[in-house]
Structure formats: C-alpha cells, structure tokens
Backbone as CSV, one residue per row, in Angstrom:
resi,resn,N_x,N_y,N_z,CA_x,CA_y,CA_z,C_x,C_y,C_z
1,UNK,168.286,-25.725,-25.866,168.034,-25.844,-24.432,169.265,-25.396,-23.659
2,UNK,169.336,-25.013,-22.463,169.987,-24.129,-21.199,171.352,-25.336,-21.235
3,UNK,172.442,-24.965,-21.111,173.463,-25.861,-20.940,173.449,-26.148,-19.640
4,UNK,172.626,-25.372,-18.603,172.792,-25.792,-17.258,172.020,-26.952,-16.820
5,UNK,172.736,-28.079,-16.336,172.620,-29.237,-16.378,171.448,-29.436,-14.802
6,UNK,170.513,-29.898,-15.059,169.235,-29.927,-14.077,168.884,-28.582,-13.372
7,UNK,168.402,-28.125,-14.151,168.015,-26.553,-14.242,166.769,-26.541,-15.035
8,UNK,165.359,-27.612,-14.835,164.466,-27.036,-16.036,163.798,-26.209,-15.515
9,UNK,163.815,-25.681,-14.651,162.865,-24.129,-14.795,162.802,-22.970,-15.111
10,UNK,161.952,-21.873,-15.151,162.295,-21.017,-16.175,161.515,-19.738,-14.936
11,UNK,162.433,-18.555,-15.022,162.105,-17.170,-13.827,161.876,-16.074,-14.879
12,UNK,161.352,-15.428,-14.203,160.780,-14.102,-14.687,162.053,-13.625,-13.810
13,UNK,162.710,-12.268,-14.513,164.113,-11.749,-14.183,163.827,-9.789,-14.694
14,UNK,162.982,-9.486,-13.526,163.036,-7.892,-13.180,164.099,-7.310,-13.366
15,UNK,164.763,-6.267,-13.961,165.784,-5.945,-13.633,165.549,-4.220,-13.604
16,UNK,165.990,-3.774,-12.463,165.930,-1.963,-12.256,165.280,-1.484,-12.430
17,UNK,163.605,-2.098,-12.293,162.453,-1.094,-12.434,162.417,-0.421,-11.105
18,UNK,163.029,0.705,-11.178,163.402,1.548,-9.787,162.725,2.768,-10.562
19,UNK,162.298,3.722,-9.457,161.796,5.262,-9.578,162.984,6.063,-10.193
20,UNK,164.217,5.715,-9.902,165.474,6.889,-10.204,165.910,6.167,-11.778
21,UNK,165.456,4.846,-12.222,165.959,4.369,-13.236,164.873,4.473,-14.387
22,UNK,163.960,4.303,-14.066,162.269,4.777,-14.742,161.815,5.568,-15.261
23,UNK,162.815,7.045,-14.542,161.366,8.157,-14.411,162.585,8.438,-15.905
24,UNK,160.795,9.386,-16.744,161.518,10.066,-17.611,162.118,8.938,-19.130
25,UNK,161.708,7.232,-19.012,161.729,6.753,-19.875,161.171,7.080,-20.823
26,UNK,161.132,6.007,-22.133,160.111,6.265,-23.212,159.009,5.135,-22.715
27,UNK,158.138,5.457,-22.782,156.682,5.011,-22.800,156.501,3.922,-21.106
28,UNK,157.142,4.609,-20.203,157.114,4.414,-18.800,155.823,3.700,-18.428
29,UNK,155.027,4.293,-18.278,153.942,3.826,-18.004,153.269,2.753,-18.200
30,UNK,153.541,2.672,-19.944,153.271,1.076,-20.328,153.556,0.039,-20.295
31,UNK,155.389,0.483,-19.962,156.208,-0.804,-19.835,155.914,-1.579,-18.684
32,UNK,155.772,-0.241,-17.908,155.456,-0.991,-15.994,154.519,-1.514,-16.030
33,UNK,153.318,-1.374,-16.529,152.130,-1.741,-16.635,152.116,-3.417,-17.554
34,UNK,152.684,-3.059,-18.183,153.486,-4.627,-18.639,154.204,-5.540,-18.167
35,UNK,155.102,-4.663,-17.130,155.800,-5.658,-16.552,155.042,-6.179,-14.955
36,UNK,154.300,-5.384,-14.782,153.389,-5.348,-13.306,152.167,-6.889,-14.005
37,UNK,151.970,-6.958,-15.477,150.870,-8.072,-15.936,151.791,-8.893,-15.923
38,UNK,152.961,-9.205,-16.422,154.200,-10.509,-16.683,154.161,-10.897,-15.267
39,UNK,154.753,-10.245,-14.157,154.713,-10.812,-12.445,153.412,-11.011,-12.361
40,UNK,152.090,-10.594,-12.425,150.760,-11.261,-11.971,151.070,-12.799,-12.642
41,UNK,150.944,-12.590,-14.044,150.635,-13.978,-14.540,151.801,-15.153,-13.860
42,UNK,153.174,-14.714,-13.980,154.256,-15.644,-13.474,154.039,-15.611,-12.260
43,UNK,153.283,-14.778,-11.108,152.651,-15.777,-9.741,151.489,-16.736,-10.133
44,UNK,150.655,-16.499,-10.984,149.517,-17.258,-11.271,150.299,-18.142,-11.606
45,UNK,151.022,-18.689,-12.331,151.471,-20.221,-12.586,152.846,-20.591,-12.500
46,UNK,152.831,-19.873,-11.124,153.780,-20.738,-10.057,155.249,-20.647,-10.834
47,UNK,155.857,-19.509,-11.844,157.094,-19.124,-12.223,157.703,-18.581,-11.009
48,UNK,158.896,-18.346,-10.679,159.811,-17.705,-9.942,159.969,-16.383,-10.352
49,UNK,159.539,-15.280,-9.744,160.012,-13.703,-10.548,161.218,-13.743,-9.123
50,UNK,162.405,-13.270,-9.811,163.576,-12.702,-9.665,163.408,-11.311,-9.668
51,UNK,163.808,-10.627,-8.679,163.823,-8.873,-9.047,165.383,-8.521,-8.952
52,UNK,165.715,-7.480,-9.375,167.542,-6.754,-9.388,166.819,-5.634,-9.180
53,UNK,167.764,-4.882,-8.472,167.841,-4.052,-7.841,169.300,-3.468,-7.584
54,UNK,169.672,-2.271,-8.629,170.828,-1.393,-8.729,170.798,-0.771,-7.748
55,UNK,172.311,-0.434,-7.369,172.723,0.137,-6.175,173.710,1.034,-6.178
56,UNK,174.465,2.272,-6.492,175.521,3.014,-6.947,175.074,4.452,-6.353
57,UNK,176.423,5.225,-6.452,176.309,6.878,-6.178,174.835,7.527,-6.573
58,UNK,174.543,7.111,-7.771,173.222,8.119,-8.065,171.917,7.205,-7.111
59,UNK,171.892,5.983,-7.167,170.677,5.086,-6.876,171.258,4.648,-5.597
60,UNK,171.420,5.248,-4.292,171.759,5.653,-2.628,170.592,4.485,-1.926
61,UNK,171.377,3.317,-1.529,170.275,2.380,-0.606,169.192,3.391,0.055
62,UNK,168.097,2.618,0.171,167.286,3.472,1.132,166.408,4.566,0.763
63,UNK,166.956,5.541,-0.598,166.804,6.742,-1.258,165.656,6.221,-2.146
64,UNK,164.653,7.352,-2.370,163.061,7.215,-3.131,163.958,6.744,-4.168
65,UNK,165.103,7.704,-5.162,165.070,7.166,-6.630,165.234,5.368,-6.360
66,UNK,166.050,4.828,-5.821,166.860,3.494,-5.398,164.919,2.440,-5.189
67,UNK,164.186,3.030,-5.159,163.040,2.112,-4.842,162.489,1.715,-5.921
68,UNK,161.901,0.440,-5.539,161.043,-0.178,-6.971,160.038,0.730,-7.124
69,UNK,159.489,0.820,-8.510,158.397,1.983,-8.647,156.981,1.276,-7.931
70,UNK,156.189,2.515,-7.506,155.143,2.046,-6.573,154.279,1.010,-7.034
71,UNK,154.635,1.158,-8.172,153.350,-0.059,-9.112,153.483,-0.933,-8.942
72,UNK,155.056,-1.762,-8.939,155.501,-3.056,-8.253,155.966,-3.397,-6.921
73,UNK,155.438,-4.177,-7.007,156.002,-5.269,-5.141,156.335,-6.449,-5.154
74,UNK,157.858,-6.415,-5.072,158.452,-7.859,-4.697,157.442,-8.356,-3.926
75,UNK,157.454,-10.018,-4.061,156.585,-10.740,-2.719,157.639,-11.173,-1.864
76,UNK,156.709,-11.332,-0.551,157.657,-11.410,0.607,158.640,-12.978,0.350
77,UNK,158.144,-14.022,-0.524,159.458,-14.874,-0.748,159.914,-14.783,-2.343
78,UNK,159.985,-13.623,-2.602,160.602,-13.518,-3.745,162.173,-13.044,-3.982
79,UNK,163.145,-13.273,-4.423,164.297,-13.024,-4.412,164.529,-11.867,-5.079
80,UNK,165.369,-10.780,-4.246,165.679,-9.841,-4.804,167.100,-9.648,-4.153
81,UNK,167.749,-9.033,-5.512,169.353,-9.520,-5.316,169.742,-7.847,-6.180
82,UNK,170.574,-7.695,-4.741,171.415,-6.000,-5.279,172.498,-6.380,-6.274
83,UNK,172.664,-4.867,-7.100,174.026,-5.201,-8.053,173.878,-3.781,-7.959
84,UNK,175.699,-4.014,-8.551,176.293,-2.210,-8.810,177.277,-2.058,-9.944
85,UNK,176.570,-3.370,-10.978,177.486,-3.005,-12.231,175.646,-3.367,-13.466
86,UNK,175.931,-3.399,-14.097,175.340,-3.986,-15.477,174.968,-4.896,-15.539
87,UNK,175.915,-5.794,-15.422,174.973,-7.308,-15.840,174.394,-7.603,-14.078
88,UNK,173.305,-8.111,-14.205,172.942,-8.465,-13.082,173.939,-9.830,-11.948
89,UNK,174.876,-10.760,-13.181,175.408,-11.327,-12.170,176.717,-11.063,-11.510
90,UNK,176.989,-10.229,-12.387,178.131,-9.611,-11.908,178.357,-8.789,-10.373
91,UNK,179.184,-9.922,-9.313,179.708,-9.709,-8.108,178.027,-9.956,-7.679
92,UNK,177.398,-10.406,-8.119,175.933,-10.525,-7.189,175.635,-11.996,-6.069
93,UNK,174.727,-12.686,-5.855,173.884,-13.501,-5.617,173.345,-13.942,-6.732
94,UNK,172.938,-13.541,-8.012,171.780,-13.706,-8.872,171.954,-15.580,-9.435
95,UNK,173.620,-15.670,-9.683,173.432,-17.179,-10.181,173.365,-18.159,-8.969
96,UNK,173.549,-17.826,-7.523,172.982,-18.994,-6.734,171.768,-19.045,-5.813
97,UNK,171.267,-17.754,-6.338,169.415,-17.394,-6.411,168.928,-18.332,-7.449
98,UNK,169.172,-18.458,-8.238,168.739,-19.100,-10.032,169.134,-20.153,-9.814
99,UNK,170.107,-21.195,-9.327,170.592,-22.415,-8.761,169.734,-22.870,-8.197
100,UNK,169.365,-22.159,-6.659,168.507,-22.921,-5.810,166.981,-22.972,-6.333
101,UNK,166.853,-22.540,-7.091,165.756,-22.748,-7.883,165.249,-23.640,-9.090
102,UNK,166.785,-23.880,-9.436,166.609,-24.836,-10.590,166.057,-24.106,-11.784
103,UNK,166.660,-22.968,-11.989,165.967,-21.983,-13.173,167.377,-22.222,-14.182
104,UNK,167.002,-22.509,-15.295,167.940,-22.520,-16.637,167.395,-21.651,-17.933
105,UNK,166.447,-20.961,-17.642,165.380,-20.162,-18.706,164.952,-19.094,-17.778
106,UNK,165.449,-17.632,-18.801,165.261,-16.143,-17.790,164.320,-15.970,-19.160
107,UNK,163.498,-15.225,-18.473,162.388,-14.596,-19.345,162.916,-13.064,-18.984
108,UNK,163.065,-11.772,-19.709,163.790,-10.856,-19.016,163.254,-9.342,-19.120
109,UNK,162.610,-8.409,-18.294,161.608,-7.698,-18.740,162.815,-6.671,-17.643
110,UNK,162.515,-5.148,-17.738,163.360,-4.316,-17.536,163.771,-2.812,-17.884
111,UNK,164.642,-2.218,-17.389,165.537,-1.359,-17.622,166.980,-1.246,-17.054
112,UNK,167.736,-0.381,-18.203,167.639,0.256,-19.328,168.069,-0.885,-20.235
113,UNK,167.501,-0.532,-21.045,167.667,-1.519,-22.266,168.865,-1.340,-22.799
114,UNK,169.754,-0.285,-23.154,170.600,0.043,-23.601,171.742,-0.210,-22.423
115,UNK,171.580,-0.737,-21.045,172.894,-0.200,-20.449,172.608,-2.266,-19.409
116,UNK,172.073,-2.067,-18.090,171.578,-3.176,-17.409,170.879,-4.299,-17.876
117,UNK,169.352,-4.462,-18.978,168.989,-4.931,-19.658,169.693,-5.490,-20.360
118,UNK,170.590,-5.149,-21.947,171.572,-5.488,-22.249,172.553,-6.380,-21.692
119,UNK,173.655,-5.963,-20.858,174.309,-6.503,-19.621,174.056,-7.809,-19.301
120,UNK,172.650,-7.687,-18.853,172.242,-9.060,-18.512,171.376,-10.067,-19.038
121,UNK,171.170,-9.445,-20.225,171.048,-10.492,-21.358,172.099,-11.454,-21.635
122,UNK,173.604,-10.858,-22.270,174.757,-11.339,-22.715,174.949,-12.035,-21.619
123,UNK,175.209,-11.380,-20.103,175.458,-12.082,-19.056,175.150,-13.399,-18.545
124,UNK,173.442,-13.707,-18.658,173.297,-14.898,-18.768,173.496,-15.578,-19.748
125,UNK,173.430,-15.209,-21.147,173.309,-15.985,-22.132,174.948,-16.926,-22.194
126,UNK,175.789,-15.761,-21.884,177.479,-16.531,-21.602,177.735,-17.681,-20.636
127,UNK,176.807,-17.544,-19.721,176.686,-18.087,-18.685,176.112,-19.263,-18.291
128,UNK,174.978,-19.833,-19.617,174.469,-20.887,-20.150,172.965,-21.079,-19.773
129,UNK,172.610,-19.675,-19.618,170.587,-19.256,-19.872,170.665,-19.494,-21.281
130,UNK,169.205,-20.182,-21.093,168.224,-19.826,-22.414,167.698,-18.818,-21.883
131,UNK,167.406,-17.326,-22.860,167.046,-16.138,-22.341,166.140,-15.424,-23.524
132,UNK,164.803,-15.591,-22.867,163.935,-14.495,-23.849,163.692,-13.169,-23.133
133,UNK,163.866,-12.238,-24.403,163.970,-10.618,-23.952,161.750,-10.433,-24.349
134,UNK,161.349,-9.883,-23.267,160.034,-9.368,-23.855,160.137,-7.814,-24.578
135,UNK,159.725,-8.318,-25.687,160.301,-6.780,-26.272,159.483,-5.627,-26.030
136,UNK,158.277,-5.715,-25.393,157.230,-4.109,-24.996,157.538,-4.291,-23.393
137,UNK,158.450,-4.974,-22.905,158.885,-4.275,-21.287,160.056,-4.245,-21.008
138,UNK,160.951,-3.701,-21.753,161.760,-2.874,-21.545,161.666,-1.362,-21.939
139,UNK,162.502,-0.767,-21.586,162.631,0.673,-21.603,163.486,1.345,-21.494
140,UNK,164.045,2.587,-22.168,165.285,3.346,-21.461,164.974,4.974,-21.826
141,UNK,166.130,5.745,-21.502,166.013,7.074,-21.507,166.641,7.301,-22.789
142,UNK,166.097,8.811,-22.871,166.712,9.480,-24.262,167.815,9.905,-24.074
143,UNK,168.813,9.267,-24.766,170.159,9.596,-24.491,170.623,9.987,-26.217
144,UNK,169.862,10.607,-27.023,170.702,11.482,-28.133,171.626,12.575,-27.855
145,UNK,171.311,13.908,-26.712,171.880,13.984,-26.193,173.643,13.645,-26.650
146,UNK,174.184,12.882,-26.772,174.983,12.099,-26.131,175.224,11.169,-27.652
147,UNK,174.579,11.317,-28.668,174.689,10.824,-29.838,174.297,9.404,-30.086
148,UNK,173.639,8.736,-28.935,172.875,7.463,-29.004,171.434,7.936,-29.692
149,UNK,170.836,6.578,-30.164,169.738,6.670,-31.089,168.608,7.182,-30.158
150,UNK,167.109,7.895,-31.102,166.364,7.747,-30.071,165.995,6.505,-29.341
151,UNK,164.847,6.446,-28.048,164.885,5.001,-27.462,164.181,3.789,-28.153
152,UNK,163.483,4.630,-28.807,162.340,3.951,-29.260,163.154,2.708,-30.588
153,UNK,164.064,3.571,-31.350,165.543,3.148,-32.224,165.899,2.078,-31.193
154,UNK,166.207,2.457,-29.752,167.333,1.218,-29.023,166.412,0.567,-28.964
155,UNK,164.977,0.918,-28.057,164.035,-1.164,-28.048,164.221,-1.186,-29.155
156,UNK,163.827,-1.225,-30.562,163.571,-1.738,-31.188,164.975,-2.947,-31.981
157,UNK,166.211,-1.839,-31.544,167.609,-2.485,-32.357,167.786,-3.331,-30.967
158,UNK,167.903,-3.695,-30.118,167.366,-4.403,-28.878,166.663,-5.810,-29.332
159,UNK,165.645,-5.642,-29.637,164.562,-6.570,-29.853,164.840,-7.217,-31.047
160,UNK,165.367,-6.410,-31.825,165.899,-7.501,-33.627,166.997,-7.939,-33.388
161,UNK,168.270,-7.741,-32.349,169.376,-8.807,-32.642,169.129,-9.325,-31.765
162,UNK,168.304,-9.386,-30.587,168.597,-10.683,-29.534,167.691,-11.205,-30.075
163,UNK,166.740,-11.035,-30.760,165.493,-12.108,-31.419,166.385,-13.155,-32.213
164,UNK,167.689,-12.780,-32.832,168.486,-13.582,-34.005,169.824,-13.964,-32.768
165,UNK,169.851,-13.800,-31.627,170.992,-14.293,-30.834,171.084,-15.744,-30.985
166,UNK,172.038,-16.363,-31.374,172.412,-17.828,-31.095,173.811,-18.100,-30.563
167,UNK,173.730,-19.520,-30.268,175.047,-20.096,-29.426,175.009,-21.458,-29.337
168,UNK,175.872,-22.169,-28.958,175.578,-23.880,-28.924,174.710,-24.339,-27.600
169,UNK,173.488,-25.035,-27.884,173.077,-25.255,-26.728,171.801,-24.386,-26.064
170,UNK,171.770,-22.880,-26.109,171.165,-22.236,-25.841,170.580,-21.562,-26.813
171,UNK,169.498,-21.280,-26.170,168.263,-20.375,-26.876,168.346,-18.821,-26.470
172,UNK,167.454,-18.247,-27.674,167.350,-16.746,-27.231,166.161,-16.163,-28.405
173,UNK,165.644,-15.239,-27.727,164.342,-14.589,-28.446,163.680,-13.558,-27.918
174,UNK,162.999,-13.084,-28.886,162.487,-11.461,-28.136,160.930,-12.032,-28.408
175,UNK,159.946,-11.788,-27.692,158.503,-12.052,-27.837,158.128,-10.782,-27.254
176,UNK,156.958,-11.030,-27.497,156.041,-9.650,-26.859,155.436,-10.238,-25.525
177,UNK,154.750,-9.859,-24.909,154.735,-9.975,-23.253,153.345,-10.714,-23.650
178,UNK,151.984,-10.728,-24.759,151.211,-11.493,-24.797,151.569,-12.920,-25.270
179,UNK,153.015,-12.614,-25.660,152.880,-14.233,-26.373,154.307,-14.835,-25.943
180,UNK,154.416,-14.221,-24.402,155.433,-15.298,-23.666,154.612,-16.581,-22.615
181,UNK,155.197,-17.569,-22.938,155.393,-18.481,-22.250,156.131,-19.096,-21.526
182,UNK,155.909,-19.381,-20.089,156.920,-19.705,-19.347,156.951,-21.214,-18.874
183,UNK,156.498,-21.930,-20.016,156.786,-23.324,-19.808,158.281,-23.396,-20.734
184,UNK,158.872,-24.234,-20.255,160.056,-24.674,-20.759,160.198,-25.473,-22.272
185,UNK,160.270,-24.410,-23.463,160.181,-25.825,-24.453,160.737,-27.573,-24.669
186,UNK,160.285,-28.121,-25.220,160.815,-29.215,-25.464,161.802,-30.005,-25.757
C-alpha cells in the first residue's frame, strides 16, 4: 500500500496523449482508443482522471501538435497540469493536484513510454504512489534510428520490469486495460 498517509484513492494519470507526441506511434490508434475506454470507465465510477500535458520548443502552447488528440477531452473539472521535463511531477502542480484529492494509487496510461511514461512511473513510485502501468495504453515512436529497440521491444521491456517493480510499502504492476481496477486493494 501507498506510503502516503490518508491518500486512499486511486486516479487515472493521462500523460502526453497530444497530436505532436502521438502521431506516427506504434499502434496509435489503439492505444487512444484504449485510453479514450480507461477515462469513460474511470468517469463511470467516479475515479479522478488526471491529464499532463507537455509543454517545450517542439510542443509550442496553443500549437495543433501541443493539443490533446481529438479523440480525448479533458472534462471541464478535471485536472490538467502542464510539465516541461519527463516525469510529470517534476517543477509541476501534479503532487498537490493528487493531494487535494486524496489519490495515493496512479493507474498510468500514456506516452512515450520510453521517455515521459517512464519518468513518471519512477517519479511517483519514489515519491510514495502505488502505481499500475496499463500495458496496451501506452505507446511510443520508432526510435531505432538512433539504436533504441523497436517500440513494440520498448512496451513490451516496459511492461515486464515495472510488472516486477518493488519497494517498501508500495505497490507496482502492469495489467492490461481489461483487467484494471480502480478500487484500492486491501
């Protein structure tokens, strides 16, 4: 359980499903489409979805790439909190968004898996989240290129060590998006 002390709730935690961060993933379409069913169901039973939203030279406030992709829509009281590094809490809002909420459990669906995703996995997990990664909504780009694996290689090396992540106190796990639950275990 979450070391954060009266914190039992548990958020759905968007991170950079933006048009400029998206386009051109591996299997784009599905992930969003996955992550667009994870926010239906976590409004249906009253979870908190958290959105991030990157902000830097390439991803220009205001600019089409910098927008959530059309498929998703923050709700009008949903928290969405800018960043301009990696981990989502870094220099952000995100941990006294997650405070006033009483959230100690990130459920964490996203991109890039390899760069932000990542980031803010470790980020909370240091930080004293229990943090499950859904492993069919994330996504990233092909960066072999560049001598990184294909992507399909990163979800997957992604999804097998945070499935085995441990620490004192906190939890961590990769599930698939049909068989997350966002009740708080026991």
């Amino acid at each position: 359980m979450t070391t954060l002390h009266d914190r039992p709730h548990t958020a759905l935690l968007v991170v950079d499903v933006q048009n400029g961060v998206v386009a051109g993933t591996h299997r784009r379409d599905e992930v969003v489409g996955t992550v667009g069913a994870l926010v239906r169901r976590a409004r249906h039973e009253g979870v908190p979805v958290v959105w991030v939203q990157h902000c830097d030279a390439d991803l220009v406030r205001g600019s089409d790439d910098w927008r959530i992709v059309r498929e998703l829509a923050p709700g009008e009281a949903e928290p969405l909190v800018e960043k301009h590094y990696g981990d989502s809490f870094e220099d952000t809002a995100l941990e006294s968004v997650l405070a006033g909420l009483g959230v100690g459990r990130l459920v964490v669906a996203g991109a890039q898996t390899d760069a932000c995703v990542r980031s803010t996995l470790h980020g909370a997990f240091v930080r004293g989240y229990d943090t499950v990664l859904v492993g069919d909504a994330h996504t990233t780009q092909d960066r072999t290129a560049w001598g990184a694996p294909p992507p399909e290689q990163v979800v997957a090396h992604t999804n097998l060590y945070w499935a085995r992540q441990t620490a004192p106190g906190r939890t961590a796990g990769t599930v698939e998006a049909e068989d997350v639950d966002f009740a708080v275990p026991a």
